[in-house]
RODO-2510 file (C-alpha; in nm, 4 decimals, decimal comma):
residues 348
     n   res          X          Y          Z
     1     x     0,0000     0,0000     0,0000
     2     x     0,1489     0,3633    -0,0523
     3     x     0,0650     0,5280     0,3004
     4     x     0,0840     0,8880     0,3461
     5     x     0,1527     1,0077     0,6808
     6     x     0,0679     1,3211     0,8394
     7     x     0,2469     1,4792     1,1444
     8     x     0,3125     1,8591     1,2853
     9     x     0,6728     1,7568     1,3350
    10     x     0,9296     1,4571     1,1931
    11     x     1,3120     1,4606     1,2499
    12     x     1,5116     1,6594     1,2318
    13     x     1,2469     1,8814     1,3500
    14     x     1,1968     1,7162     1,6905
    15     x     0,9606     1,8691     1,9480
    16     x     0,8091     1,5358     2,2049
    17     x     0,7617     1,1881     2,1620
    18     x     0,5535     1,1508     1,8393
    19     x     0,9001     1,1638     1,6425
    20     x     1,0436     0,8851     1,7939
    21     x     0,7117     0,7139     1,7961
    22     x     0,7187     0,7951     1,3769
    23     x     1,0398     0,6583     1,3177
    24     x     1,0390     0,3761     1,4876
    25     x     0,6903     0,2472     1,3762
    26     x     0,7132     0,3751     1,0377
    27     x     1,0407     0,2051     0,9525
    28     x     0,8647    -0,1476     1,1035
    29     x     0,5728    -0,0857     0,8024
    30     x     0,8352     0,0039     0,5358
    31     x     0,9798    -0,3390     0,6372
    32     x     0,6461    -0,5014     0,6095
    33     x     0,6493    -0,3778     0,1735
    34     x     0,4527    -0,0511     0,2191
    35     x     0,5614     0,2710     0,0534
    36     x     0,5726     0,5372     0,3279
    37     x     0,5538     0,9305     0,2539
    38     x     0,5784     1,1614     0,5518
    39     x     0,3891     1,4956     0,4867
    40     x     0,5344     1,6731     0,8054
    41     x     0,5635     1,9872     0,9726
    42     x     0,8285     2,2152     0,9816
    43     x     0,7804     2,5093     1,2251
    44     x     1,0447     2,7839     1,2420
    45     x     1,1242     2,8185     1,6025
    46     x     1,2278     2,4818     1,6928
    47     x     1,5771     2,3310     1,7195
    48     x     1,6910     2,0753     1,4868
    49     x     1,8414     1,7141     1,5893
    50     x     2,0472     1,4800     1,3917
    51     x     2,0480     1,1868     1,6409
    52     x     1,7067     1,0491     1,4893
    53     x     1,8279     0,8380     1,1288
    54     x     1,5228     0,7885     0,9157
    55     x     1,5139     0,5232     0,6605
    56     x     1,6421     0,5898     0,3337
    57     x     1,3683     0,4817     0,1374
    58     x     1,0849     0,7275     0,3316
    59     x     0,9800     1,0120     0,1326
    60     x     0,9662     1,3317     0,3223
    61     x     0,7822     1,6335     0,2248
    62     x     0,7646     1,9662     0,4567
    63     x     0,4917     2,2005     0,5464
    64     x     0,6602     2,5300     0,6733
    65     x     0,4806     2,7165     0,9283
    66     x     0,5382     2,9063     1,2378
    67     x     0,5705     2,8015     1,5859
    68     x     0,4582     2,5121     1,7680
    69     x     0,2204     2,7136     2,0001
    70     x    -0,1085     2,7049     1,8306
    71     x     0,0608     2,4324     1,6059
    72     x    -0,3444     2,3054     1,6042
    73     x    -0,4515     2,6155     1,3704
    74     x    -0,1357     2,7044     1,2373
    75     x    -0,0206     2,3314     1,0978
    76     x    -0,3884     2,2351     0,9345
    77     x    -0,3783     2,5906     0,7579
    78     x    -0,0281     2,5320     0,6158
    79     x    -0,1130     2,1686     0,5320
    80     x    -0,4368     2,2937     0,3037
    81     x    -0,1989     2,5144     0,1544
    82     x     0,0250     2,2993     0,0657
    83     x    -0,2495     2,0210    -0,0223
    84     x    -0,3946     2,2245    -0,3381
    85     x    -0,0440     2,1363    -0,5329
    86     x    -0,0421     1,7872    -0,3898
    87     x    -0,1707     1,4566    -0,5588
    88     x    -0,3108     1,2923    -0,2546
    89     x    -0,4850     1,0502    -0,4669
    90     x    -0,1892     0,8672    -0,5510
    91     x    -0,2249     0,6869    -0,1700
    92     x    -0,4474     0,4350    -0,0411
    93     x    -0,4900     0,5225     0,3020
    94     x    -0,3570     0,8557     0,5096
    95     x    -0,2895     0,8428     0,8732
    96     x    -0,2726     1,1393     1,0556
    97     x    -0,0654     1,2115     1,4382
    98     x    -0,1648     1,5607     1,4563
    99     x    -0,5683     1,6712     1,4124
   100     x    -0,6379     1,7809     1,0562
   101     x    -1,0105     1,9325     1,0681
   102     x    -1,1332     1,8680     0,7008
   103     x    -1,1932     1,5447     0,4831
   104     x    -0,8689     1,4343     0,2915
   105     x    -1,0488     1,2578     0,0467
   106     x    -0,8659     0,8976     0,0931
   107     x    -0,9377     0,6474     0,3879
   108     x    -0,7751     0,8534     0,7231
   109     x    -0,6743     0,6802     1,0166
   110     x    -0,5978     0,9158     1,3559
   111     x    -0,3863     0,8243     1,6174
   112     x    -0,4127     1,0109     1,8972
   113     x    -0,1237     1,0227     2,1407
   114     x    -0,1817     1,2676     2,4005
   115     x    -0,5396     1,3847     2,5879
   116     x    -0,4867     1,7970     2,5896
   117     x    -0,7746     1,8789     2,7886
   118     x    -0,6258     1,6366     3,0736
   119     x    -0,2886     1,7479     3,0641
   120     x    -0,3554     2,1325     3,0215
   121     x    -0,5625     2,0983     3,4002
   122     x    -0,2091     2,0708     3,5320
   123     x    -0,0342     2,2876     3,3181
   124     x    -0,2455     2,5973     3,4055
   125     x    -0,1647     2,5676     3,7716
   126     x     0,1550     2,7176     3,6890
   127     x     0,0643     2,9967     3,4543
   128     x     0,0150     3,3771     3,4760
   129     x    -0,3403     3,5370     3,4940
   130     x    -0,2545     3,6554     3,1519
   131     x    -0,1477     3,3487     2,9966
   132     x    -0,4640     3,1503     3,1228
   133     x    -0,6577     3,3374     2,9431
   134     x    -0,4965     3,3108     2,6457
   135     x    -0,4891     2,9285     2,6769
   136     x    -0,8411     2,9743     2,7582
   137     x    -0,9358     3,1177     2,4297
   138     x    -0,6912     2,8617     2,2664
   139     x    -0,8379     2,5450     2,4044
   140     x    -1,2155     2,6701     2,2408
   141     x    -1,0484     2,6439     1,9170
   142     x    -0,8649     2,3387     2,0251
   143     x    -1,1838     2,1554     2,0697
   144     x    -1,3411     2,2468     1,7406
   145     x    -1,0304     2,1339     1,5562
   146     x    -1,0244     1,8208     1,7449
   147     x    -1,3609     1,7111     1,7014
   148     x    -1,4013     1,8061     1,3541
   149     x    -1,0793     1,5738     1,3344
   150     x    -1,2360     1,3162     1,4811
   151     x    -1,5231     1,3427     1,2778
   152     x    -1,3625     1,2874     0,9208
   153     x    -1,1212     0,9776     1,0756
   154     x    -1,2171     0,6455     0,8915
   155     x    -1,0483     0,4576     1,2091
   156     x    -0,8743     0,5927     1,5764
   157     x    -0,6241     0,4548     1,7366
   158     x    -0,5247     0,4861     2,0803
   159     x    -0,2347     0,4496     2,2459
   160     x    -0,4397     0,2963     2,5841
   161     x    -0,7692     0,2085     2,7262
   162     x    -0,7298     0,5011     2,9487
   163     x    -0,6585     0,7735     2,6527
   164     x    -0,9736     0,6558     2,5003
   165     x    -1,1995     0,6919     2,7921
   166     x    -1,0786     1,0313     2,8826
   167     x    -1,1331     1,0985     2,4824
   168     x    -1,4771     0,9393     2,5285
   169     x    -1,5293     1,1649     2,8203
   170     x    -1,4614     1,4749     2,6801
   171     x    -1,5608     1,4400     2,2320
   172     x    -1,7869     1,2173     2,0324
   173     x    -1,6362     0,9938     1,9101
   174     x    -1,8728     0,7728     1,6036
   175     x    -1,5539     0,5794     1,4348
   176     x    -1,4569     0,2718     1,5369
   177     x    -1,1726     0,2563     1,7700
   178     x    -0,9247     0,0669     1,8400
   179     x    -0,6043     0,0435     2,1131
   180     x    -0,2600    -0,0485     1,9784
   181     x    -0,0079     0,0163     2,2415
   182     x     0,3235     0,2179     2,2201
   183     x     0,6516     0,0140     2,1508
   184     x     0,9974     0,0021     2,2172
   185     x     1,3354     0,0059     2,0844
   186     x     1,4716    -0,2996     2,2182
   187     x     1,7817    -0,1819     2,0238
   188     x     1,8331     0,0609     2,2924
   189     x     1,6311    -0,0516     2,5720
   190     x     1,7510    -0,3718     2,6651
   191     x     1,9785    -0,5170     2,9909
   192     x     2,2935    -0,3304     3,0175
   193     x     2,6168    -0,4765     3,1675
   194     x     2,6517    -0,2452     3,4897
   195     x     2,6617    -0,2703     3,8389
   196     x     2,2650    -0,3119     4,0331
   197     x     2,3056     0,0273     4,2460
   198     x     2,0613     0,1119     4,5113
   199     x     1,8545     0,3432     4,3959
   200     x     1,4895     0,3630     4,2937
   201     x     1,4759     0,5988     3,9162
   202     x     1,1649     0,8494     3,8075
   203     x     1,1963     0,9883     3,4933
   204     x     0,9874     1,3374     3,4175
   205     x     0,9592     1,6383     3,5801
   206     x     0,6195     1,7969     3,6088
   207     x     0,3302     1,7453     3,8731
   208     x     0,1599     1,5951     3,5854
   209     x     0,3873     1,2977     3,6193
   210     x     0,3824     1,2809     4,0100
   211     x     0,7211     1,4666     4,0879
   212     x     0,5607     1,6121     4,4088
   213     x     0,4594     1,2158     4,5190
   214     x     0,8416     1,1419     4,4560
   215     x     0,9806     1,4177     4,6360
   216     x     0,7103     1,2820     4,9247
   217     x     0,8421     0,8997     4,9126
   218     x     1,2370     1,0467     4,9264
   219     x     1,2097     1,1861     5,2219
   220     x     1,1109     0,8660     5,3779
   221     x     1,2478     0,6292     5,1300
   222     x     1,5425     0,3775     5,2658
   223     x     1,7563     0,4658     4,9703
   224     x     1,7922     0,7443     4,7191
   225     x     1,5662     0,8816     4,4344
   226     x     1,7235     0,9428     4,1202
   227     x     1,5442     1,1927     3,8720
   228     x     1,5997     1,2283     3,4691
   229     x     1,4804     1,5469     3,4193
   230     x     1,5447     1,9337     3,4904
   231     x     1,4092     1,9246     3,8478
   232     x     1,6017     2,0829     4,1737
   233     x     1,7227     1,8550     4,4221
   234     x     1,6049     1,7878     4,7591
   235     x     1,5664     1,5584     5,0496
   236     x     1,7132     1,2224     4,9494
   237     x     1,6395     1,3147     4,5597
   238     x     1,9440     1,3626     4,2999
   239     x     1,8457     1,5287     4,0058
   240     x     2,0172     1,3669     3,6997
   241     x     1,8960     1,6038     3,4246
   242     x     1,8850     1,5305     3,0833
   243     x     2,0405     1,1901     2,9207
   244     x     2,0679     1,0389     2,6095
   245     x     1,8551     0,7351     2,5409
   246     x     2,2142     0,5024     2,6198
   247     x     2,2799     0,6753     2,9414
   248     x     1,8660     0,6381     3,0644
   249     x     1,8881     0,2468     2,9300
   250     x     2,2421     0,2139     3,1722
   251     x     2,0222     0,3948     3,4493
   252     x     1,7471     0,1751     3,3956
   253     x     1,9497    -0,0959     3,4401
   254     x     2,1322    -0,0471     3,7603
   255     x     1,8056     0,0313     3,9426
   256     x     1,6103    -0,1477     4,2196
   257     x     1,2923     0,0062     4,0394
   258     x     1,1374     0,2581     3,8070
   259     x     0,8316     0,4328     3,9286
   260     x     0,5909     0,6304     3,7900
   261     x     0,3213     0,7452     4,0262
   262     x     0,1608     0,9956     3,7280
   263     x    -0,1181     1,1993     3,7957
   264     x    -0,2250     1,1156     3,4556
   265     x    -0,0301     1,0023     3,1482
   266     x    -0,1601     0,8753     2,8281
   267     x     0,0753     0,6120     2,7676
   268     x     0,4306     0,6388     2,9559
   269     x     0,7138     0,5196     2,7666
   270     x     0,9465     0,4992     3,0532
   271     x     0,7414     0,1765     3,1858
   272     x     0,7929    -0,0218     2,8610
   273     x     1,1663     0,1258     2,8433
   274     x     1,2742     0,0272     3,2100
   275     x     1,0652    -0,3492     3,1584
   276     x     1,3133    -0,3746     2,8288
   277     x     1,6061    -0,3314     3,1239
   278     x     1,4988    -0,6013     3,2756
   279     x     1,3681    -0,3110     3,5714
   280     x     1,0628    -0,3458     3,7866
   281     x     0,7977    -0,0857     3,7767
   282     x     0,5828     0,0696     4,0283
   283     x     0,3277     0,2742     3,8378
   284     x    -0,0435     0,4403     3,9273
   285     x    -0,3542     0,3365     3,7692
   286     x    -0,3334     0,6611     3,5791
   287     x    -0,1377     0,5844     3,3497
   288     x    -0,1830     0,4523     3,0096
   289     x     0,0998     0,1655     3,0136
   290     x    -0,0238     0,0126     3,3642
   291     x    -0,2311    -0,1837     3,1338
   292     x     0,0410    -0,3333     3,0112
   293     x     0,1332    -0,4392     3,3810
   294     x     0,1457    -0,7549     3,5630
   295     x     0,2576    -0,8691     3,8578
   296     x     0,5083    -1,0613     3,6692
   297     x     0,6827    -0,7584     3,5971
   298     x     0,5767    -0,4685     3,8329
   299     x     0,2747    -0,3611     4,0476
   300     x    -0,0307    -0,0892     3,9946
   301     x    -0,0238     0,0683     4,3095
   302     x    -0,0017     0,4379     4,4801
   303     x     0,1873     0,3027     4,7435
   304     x     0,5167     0,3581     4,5822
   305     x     0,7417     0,2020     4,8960
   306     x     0,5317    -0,0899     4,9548
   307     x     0,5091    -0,1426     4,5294
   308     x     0,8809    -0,1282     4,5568
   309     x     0,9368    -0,3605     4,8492
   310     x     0,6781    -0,6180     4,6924
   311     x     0,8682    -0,5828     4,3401
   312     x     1,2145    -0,5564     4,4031
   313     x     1,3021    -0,9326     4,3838
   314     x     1,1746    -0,9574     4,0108
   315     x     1,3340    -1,1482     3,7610
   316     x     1,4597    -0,9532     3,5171
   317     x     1,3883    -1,1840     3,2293
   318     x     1,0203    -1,1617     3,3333
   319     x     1,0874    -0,7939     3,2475
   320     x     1,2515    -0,8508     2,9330
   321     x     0,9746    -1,0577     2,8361
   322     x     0,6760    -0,8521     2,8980
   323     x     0,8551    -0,5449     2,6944
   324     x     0,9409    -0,8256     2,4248
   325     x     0,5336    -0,8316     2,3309
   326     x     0,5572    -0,4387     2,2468
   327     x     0,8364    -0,4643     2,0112
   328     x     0,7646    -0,2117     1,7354
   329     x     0,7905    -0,4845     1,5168
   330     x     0,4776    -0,5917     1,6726
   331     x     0,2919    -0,2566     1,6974
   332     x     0,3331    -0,2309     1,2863
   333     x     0,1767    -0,5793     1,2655
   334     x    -0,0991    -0,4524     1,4288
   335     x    -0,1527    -0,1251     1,2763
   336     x    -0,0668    -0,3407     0,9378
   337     x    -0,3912    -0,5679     1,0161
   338     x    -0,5906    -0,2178     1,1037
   339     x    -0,4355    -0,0472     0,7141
   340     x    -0,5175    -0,3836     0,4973
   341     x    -0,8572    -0,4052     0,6354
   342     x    -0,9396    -0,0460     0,5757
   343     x    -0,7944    -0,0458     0,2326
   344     x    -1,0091    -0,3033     0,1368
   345     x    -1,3724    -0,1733     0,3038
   346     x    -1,3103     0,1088     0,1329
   347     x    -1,2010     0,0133    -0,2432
   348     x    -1,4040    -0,2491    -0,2940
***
């Protein structure tokens, strides 16, 4: 099939998650004999990256536009734009990672990665009187472009149970849905040969993702609290900062647990990524990837010290093997099953 895919950012370009998330899934389907364009967004005020290498045999074509803020109104406009001088009907099916809030005119699958209207609850508590209301007026126009989104998908896909019902919760939703889970790059994420330390890792650094539950549990915890993030130390906690990906797999590694205790978080990479480290997690029902949890591997709990004390004996291969089922190998075969039988609904 020749699959177009839509996104308000692609490497170098690299603003979150959904990059990495492109790359890696998208190089699984090119594997699996599909041709894959990227139509992707280029905004101006964003740093480049060259640490991302995308497969020589993707087609990449930019849409330039301005700034990631607003990206929602600013990214669909540029994309129409640029669609008038653009064959789309030369592709079977289009799948879109960003909302797009008008018909395409070929079979359109969304994925939806995030939940806004959750995670912008936590993100106001630290804004200005002035800047709320901006993000007031922005989220009224976020909602129309969302829904209309969701209104010309063929087929959604979300990346948990949870993300759906919050979804469910907040839009209506009439297309038929479906959960694939995030994957991981067991290329990266995988056992490392270093010393077990003792030490208990979070990764993040917002309220969002349960910093100020961490920062809690140090001050009582029997051994120290490592952060990856930009976060300032205290009681018990050492702030790491940033890492690359080979430094956070080596942390991972060396850890008597990763936990997680988010607030809310559609998916959570970090759980998959520590499992692939043959790590433990400890990890609150509010997030995406406890559904991926067992107690095989890790425990759904908010009580992070006794999660840790009831998980810390693990077998590592157990990890290792849960993570193993969310290969993105795996996640293309599934989204694979998902394109074929869209493809052929909707030409025959």
């Amino acid at each position: 099939m020749d699959l177009l895919v839509i996104s308000r950012e692609f490497p170098p370009y690299v603003a979150g998650g959904i990059s990495y998330h492109l790359k890696n899934l998208y190089s699984k389907i090119d594997d699996l004999g599909h041709s894959v364009t990227i139509l992707a967004g280029r905004p101006q005020l964003i740093d480049t990256t060259d640490s991302i290498e995308i497969p020589d045999s993707f087609g990449v074509k930019w849409v330039d536009y301005y700034s990631l803020s607003g990206y929602h109104l600013q990214f669909p406009t540029a994309l129409y734009n640029a669609l008038r001088r653009f064959d789309i009907h030369q592709y079977d099916v289009a799948l879109t990672h960003t909302e797009i809030p008008y018909d395409l005119g070929i079979p359109t699958v969304h994925k939806v990665h995030d939940a806004k209207h959750i995670e912008r609850t936590f993100s106001r508590e630290q804004m200005g009187r002035l800047t709320k209301i901006a993000d007031s007026a922005l989220a009224k126009t976020r909602r129309w472009t969302t829904q209309r989104a969701l209104n010309y998908a063929d087929e959604i896909i979300f990346n948990s149970d949870l993300t759906e019902s919050v979804w469910k919760d907040e839009y209506q939703i009439l297309s038929p849905t479906h959960t694939i889970y995030n994957g991981v790059d067991q290329d990266i994420f995988h056992p490392r040969d270093v010393p077990d330390e003792e030490y208990v890792l979070f990764v993040g650094n917002s309220p969002r993702k349960g910093l100020p539950k961490v920062r809690s549990f140090a001050r009582e915890a029997p051994y120290p609290v490592y952060v990856v993030g930009d976060v300032t130390e205290s009681e018990n906690l050492r702030a790491i900062g940033r890492v690359s990906q080979t430094e956070l797999a080596e942390y991972y590694s060396s850890a008597i647990a990763t936990i997680h205790p988010a607030n809310f978080e559609a998916f959570g990479n970090v759980i998959l990524e520590s499992l692939a480290c043959g790590t433990p997690v400890v990890v609150s029902n509010q997030c995406g990837a406890a559904e991926i949890v067992d107690g095989s591997c890790g425990l759904v709990t908010d009580n992070i010290r006794a999660g840790i004390e009831s998980i810390r004996n693990t077998d590592a291969d157990a990890c290792v093997e849960t993570a193993s089922r969310y290969s993105w190998g795996k996640v293309a075969e599934s989204t694979n099953i998902l394109l074929e039988q869209l493809g052929h609904s909707y030409y025959k």
